[in-house]
VOPAGU-2260 file (C-alpha; in pm, 1 decimal, decimal comma):
REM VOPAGU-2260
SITE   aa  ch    i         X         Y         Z
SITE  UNK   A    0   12201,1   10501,1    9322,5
SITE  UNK   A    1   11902,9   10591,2    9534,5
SITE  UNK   A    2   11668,3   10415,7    9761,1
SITE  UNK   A    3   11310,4   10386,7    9673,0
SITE  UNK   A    4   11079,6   10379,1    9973,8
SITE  UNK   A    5   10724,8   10247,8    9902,3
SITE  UNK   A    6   10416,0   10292,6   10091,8
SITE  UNK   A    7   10176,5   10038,0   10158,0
SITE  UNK   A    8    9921,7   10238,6    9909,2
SITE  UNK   A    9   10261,1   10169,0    9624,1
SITE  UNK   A   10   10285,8    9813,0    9749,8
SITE  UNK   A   11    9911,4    9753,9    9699,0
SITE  UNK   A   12    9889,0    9904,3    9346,3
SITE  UNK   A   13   10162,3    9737,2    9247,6
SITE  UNK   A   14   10077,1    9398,4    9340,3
SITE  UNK   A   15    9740,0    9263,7    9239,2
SITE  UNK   A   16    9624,1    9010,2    9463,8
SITE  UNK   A   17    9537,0    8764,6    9228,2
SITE  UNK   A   18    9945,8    8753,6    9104,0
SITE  UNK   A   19   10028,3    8630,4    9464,0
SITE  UNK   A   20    9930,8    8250,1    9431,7
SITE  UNK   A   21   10179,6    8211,8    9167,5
SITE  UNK   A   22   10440,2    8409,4    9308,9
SITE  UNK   A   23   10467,9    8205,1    9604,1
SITE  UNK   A   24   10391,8    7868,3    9419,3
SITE  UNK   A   25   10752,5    7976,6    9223,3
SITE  UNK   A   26   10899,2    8022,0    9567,8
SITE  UNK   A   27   10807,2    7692,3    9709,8
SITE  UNK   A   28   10945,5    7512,2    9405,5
SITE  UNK   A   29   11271,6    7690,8    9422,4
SITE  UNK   A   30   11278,3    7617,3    9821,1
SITE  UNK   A   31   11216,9    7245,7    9694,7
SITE  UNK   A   32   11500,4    7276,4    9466,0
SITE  UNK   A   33   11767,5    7413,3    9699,1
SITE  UNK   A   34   11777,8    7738,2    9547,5
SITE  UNK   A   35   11716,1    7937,7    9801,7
SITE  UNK   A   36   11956,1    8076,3   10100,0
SITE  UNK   A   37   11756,0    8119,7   10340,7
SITE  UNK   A   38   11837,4    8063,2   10749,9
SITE  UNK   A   39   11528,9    8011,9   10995,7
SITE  UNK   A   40   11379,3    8358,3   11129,6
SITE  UNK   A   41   11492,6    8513,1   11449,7
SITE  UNK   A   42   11250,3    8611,8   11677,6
SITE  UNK   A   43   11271,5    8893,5   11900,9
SITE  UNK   A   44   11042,3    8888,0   12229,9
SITE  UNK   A   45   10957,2    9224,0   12350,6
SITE  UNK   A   46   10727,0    9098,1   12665,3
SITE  UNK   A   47   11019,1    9128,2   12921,8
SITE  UNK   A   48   10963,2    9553,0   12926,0
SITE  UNK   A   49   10586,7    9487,9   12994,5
SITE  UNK   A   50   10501,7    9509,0   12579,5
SITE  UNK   A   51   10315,5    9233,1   12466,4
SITE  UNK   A   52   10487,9    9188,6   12146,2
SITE  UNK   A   53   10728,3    9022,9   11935,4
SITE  UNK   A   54   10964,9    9089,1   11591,1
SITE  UNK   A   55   11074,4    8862,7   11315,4
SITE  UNK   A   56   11372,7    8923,1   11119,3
SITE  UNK   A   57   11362,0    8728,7   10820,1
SITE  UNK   A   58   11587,6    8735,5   10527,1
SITE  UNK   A   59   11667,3    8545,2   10227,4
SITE  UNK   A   60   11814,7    8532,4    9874,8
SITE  UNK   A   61   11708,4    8366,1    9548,9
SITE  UNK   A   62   12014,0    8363,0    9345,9
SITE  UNK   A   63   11777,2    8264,1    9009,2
SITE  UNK   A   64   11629,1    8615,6    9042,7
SITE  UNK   A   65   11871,4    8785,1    9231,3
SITE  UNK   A   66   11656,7    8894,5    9525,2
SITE  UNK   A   67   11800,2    8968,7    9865,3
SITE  UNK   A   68   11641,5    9131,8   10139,3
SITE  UNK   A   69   11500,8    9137,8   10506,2
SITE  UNK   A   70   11169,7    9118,5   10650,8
SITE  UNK   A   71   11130,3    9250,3   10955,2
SITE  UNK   A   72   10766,3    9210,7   11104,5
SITE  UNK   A   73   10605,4    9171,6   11440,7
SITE  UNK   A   74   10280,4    9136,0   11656,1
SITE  UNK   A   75   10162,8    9420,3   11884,4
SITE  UNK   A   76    9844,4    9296,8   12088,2
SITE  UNK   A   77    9774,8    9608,8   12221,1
SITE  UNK   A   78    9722,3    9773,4   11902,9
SITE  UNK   A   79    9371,8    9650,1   11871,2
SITE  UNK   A   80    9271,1    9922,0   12137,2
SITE  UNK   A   81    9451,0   10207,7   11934,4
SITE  UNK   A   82    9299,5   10095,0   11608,9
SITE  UNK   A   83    9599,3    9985,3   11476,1
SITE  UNK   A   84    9688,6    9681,0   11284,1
SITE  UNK   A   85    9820,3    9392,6   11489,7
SITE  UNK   A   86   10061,8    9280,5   11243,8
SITE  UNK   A   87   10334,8    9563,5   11119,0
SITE  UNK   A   88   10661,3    9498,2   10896,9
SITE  UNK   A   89   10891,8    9627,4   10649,0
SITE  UNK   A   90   11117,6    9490,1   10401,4
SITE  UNK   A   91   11457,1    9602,5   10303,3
SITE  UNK   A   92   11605,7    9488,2    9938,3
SITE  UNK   A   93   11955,4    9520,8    9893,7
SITE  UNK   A   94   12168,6    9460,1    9579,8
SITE  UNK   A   95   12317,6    9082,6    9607,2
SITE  UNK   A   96   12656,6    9256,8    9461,5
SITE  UNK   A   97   12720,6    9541,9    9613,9
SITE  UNK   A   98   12490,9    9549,0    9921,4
SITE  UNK   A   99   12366,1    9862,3    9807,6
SITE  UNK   A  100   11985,3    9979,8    9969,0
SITE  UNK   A  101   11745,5    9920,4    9663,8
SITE  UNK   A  102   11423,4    9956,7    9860,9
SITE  UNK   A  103   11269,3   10007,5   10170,6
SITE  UNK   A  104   10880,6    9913,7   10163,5
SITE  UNK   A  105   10573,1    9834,8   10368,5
SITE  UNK   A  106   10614,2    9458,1   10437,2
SITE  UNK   A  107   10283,8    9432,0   10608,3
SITE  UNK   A  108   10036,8    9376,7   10254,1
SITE  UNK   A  109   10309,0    9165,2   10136,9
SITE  UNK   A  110   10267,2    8969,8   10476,7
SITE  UNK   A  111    9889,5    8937,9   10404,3
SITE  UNK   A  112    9877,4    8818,7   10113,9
SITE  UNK   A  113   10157,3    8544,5   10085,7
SITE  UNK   A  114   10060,9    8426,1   10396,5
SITE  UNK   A  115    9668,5    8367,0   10228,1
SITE  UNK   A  116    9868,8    8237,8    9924,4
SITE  UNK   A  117   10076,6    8004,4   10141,7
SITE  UNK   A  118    9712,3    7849,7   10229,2
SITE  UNK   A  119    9590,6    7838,1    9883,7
SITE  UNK   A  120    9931,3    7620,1    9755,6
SITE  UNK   A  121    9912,3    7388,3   10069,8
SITE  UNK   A  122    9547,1    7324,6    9943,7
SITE  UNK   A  123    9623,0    7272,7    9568,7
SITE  UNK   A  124    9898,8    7039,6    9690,8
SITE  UNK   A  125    9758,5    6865,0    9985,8
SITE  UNK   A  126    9378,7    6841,0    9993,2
SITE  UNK   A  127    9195,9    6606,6    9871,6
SITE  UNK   A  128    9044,7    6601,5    9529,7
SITE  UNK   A  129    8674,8    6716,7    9471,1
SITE  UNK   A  130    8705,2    6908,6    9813,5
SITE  UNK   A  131    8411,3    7085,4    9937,0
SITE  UNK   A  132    8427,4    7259,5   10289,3
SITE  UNK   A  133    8687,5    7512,5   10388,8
SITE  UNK   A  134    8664,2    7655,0   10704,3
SITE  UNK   A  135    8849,4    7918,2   10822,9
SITE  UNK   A  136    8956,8    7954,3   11205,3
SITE  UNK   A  137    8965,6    8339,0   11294,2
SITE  UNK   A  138    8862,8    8637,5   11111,2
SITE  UNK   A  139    9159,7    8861,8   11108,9
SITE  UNK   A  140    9325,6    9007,9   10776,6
SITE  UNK   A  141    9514,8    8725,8   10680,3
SITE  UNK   A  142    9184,5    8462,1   10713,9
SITE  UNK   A  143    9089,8    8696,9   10455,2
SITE  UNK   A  144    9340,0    8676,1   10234,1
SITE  UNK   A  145    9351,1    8305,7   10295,4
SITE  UNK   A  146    9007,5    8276,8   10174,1
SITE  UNK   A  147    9037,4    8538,7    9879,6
SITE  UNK   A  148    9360,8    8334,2    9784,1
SITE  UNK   A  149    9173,1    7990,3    9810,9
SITE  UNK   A  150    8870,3    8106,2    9634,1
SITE  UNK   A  151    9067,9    8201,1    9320,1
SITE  UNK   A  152    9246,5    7859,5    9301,9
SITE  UNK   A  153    8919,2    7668,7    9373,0
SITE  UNK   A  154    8620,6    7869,6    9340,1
SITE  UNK   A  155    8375,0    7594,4    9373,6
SITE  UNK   A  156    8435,6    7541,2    9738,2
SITE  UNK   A  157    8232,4    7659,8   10031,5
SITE  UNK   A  158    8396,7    7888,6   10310,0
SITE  UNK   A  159    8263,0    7941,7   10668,5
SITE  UNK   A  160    8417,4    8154,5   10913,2
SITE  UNK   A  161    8406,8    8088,2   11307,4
SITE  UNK   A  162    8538,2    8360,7   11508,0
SITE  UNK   A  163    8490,8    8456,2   11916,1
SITE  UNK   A  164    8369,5    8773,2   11825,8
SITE  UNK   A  165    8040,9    8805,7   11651,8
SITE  UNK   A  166    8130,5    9160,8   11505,7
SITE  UNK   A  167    8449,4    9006,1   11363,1
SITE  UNK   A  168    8255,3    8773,3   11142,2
SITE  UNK   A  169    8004,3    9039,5   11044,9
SITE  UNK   A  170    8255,6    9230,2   10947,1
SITE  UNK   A  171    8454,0    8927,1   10797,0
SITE  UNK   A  172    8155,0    8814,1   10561,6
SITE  UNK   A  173    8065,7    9193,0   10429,6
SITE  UNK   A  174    8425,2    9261,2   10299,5
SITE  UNK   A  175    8488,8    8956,1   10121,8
SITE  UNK   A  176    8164,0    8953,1    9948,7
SITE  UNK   A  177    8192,9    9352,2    9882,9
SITE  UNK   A  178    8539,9    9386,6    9778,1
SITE  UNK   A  179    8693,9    9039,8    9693,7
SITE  UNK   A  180    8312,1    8837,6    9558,5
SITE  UNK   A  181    8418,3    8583,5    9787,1
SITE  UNK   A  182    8051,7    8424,7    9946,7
SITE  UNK   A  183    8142,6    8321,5   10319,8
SITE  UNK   A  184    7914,9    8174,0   10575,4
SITE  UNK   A  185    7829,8    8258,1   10920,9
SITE  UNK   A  186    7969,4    7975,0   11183,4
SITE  UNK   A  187    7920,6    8020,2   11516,0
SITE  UNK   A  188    8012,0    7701,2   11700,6
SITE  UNK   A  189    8360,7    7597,1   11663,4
SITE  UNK   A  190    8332,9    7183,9   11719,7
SITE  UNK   A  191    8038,1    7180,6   11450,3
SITE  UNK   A  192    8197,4    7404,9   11190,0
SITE  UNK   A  193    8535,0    7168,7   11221,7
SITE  UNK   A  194    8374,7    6871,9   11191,8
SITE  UNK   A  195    8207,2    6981,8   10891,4
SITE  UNK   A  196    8578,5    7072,3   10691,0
SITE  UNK   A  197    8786,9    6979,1   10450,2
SITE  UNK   A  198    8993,3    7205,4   10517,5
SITE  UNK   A  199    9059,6    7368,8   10845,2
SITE  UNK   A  200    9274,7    7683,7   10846,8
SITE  UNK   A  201    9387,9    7864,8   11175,4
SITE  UNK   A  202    9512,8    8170,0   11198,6
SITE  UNK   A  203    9460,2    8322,0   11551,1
SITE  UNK   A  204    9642,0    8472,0   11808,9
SITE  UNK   A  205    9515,1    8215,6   12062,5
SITE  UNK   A  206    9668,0    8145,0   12438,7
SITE  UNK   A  207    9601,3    7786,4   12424,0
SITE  UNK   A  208    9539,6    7466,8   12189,6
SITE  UNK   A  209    9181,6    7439,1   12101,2
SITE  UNK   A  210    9121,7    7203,8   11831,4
SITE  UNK   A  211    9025,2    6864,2   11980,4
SITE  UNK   A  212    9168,2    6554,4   11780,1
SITE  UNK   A  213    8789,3    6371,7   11746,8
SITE  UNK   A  214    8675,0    6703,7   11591,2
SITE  UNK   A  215    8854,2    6616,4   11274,5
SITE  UNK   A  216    8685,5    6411,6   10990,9
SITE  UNK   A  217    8912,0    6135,7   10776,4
SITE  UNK   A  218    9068,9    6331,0   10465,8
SITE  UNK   A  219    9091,2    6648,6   10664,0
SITE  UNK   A  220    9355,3    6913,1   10578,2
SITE  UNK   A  221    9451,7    7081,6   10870,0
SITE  UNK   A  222    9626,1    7465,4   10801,8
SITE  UNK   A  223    9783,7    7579,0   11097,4
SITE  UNK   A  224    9973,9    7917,7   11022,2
SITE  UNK   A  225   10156,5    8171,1   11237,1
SITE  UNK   A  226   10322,7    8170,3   11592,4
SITE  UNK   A  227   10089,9    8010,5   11825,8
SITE  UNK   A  228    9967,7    7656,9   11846,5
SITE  UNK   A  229    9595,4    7634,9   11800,3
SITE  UNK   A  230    9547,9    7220,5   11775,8
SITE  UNK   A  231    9578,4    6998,7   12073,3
SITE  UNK   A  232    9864,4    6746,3   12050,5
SITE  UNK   A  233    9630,8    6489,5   11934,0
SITE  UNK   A  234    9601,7    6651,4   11666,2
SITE  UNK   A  235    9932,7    6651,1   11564,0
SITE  UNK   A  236   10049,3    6326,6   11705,0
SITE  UNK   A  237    9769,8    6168,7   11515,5
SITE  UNK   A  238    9807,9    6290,9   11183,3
SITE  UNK   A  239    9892,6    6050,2   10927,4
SITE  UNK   A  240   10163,4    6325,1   10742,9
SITE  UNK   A  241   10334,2    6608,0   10924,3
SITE  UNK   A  242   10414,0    6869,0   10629,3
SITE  UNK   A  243   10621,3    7190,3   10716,9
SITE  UNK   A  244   10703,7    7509,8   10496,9
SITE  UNK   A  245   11043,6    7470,2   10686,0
SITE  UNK   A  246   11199,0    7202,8   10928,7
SITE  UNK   A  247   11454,9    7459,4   11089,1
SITE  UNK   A  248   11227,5    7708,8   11133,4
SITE  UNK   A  249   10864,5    7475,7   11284,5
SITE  UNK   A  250   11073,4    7341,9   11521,3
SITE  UNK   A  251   11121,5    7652,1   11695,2
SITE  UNK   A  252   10782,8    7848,4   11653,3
SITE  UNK   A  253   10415,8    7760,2   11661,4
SITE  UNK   A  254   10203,8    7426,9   11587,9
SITE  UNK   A  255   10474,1    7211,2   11653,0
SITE  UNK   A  256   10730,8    7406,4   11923,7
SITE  UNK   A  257   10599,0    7279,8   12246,7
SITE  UNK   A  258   10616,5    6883,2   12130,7
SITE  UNK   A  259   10935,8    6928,5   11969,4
SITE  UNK   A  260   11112,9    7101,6   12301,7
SITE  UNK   A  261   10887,0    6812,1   12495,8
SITE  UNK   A  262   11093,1    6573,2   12253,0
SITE  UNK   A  263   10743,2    6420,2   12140,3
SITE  UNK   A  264   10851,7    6550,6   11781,0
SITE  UNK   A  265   11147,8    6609,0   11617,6
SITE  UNK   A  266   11228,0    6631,3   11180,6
SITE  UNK   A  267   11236,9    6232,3   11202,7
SITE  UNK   A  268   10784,5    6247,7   11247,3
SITE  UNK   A  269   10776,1    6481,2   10931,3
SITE  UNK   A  270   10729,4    6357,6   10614,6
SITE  UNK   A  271   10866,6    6637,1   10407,2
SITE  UNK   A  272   10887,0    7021,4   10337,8
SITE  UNK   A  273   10623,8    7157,7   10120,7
SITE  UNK   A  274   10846,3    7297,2    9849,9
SITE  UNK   A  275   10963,2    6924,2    9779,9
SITE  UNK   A  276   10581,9    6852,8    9722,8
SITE  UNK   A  277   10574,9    7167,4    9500,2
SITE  UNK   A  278   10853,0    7070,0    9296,0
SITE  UNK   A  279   10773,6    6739,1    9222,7
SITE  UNK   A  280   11032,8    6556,0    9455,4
SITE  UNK   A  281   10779,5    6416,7    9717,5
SITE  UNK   A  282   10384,3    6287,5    9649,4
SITE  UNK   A  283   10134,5    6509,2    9880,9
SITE  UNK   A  284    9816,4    6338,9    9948,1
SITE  UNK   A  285    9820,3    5955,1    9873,9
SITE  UNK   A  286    9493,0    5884,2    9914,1
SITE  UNK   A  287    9111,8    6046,4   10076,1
SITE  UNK   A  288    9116,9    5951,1   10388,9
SITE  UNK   A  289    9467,8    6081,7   10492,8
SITE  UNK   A  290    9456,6    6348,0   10770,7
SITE  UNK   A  291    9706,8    6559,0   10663,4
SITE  UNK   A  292    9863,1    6857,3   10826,9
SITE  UNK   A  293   10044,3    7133,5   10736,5
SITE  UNK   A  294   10272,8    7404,1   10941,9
SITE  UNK   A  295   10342,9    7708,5   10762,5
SITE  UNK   A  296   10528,0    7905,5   11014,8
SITE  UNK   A  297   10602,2    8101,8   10693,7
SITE  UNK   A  298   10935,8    8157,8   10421,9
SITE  UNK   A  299   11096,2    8488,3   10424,9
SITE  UNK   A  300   11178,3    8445,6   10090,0
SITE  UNK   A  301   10820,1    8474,3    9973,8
SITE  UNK   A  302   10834,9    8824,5   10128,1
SITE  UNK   A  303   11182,7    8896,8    9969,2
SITE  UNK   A  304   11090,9    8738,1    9623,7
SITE  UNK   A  305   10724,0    8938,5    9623,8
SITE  UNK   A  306   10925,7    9263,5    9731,1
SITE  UNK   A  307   11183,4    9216,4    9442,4
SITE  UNK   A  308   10853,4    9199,2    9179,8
SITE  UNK   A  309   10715,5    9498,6    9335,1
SITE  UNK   A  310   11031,1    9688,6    9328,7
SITE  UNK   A  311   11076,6    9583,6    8957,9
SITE  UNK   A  312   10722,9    9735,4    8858,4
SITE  UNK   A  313   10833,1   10072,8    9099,1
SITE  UNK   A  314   11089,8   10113,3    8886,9
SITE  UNK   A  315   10944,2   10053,6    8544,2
SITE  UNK   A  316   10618,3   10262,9    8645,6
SITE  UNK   A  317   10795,1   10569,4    8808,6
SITE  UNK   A  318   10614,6   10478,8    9106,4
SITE  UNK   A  319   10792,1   10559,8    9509,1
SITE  UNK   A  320   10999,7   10840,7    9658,6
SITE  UNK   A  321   11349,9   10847,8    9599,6
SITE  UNK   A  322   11623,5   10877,7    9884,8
SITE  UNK   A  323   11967,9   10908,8    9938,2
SITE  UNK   A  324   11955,0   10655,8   10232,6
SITE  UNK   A  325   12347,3   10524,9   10227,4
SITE  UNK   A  326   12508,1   10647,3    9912,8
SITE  UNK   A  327   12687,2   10953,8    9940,7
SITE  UNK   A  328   12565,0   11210,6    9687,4
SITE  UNK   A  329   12851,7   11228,9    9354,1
């Protein structure tokens, strides 16, 4: 009856990288399928005590693999100058029958990754075929495990990275050639790298929209992730297909928050979830010259589902520390 609390070190041994595309391919199709209970994430805004950060609680359950859980993950800005990550979470797994603790565990590599992998379906789903350019907006953790994620589906494309910060890039381009094999070129001017793409992925923290509409090529797959919108409204009013990980949850948080509370957008402009792509309910692309984009604001039931795998191999392997967290001792 006890708890098994994993470290990230347990979470990353247990869960190769390269498993991660399928595992949240599996999740998209069950999404798609309605077999997933999952309500849109709350978000908790910490800015009001002078913090400039922000919480997501996040939970779901997959009845076909009877996974339940909680993520619970936020942003810190000012970690940067303490050397700490920027993103942090957990996530809790409780037994669907009797609500008993199964496992607390770092939810931060989980985070990572499906959020890279999240990328990498979009692309095998939505981009066109015979792709060449990716370019990848930002070179934080998860543009790296976007582009490790995207290079295993399609290793035959080319990725660039742009980022503000020169060091960034450096930085960007020596790990995922050193630890991942991934070659990445250097891109230093924004406008030309994204007219250049295929696919355009964002995933940065920025204040403002800065993707320009005319920027974007015919056939172009535009990837913006996380909290914040990065494209200008052009760019979304203009897109031939609006595609969201989930309705409920877009409307209320990044890419497409401001035009829906502006009443420019609402669920009527997009033309479907991805999961009912994934699962064969919907056709993606239609043709090459669609400009396609896609908001993954991101499924807590990845997390939860990716947990429950990890927990499995814990327990098989021997692997975590064992606590009496809210069982009383027989």
């Amino acid at each position: 009856m006890q708890t098994i609390a994993l470290s990230q070190q347990d979470v990353a041994a247990l869960l190769p990288y390269a498993e991660v595309n399928g595992m949240v391919d599996t999740v998209f199709k069950e999404w798609g399928n309605g077999n997933v209970v999952m309500p849109p994430k709350i978000n908790l805004d910490m800015s009001r005590s002078g913090y400039d950060s922000w919480n997501n609680a996040m939970p779901a359950f997959l009845p076909n693999h009877n996974a339940a859980g909680l993520k619970w993950i936020g942003g810190y800005k000012s970690n940067a100058d303490k050397g700490l990550p920027y993103i942090r979470g957990i996530v809790i797994l409780t037994e669907p029958e009797t609500g008993r603790t199964l496992s607390v565990m770092d939810g931060t590599y989980i985070s990572d990754w499906r959020t890279g992998a999240s990328a990498a379906v979009a692309v095998k789903y939505l981009a066109r075929k015979n792709f060449k350019k990716v370019v990848m907006i930002g070179a934080g953790t998860q543009g790296k495990t976007a582009a490790a994620c995207i290079h295993e589906l399609f290793p035959d494309s080319e990725i660039s990275v742009v980022d503000i910060f020169p060091e960034k890039r450096t930085a960007f381009i020596k790990e995922m050639s050193e630890k991942f094999h991934v070659p990445v070129k250097d891109e230093k001017d924004v406008e030309g790298a994204v007219r250049t793409a295929d696919v355009l992925v964002l995933l940065t923290t920025a204040k403002k929209p800065f993707i320009k509409n005319e920027w974007l090529k015919d056939g172009v797959l535009t990837l913006p992730m996380g909290s914040y919108q990065q494209a200008e409204d052009q760019v979304i009013l203009n897109a031939d297909k609006i595609i969201v990980d989930s309705w409920g949850q877009a409307a209320h948080r990044g890419e497409l928050k401001s035009l829906t509370e502006l009443r420019k957008i609402s669920e009527k402009n997009i033309y479907a979830e991805l999961g009912l792509i994934a699962s064969g309910q919907k056709i993606g692309r239609e043709n090459s010259k669609e400009r396609i984009l896609a908001v993954l604001v991101g499924l807590g039931a990845h997390d939860v589902f990716i947990a429950k795998q990890v927990y499995d191999k814990a327990v098989k392997n021997g692997r975590g520390q064992k606590i009496c967290l809210n069982d009383f001792a027989s």
